[in-house]
matplotlib code that plots the C-alpha trace (Angstrom):
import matplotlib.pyplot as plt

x = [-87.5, -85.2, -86.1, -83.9, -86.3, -89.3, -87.9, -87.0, -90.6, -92.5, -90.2, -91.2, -93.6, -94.2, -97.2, -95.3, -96.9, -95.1, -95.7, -97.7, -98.8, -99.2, -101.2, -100.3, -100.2, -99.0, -97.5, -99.1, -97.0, -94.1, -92.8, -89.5, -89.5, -92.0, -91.1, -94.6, -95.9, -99.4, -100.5, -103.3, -104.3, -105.1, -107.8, -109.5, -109.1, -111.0, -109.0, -106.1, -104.0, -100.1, -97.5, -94.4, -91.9, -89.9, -93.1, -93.0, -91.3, -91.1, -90.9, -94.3, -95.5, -96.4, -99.6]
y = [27.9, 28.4, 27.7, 24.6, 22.5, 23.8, 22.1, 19.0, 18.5, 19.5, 17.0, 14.1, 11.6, 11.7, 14.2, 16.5, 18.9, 22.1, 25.4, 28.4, 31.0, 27.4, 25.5, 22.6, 23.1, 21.9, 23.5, 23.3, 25.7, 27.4, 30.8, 31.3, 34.9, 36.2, 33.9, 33.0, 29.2, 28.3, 26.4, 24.3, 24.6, 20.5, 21.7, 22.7, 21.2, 23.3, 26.4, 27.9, 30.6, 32.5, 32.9, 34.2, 31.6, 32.8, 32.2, 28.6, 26.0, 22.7, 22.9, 22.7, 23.0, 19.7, 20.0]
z = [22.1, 19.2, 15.4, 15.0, 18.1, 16.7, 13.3, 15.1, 16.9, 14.0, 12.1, 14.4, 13.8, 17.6, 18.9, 21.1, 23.2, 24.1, 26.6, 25.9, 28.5, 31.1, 28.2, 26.3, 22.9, 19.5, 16.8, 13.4, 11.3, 11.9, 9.4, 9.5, 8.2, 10.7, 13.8, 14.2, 15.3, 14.5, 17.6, 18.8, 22.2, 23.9, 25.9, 22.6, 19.5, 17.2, 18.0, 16.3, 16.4, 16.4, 18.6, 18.6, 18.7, 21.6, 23.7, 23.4, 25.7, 27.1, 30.1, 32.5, 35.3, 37.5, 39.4]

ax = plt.figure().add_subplot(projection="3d")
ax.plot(x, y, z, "-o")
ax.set_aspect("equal")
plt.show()
């Protein structure tokens, strides 16, 4: 994913979920300097942690 669609979802009002390792996540934070995307995983809310933004993406897998 490159730096200018992270912008755009994390711009939105919308909630939109996006690819990590096959888990949906959100983005919380993104730094620009480091490339790093603070995420939230859906299956579990109270966790948090960074990822380098070229491992994020939108597409998924349909089960």
């Amino acid at each position: 994913m490159d730096k200018k669609r992270v912008r755009e979802i994390m711009d939105s009002h919308d909630l939109i979920p996006v690819n990590y390792n096959g888990r949906s996540v959100v983005m919380n934070q993104y730094d620009e300097h480091s490339h790093m995307v603070k995420v939230i995983p859906l299956d579990n809310l109270n966790s948090e942690f960074s990822v380098e933004l070229s491992q994020l993406n939108e597409s998924f897998n349909k089960k």
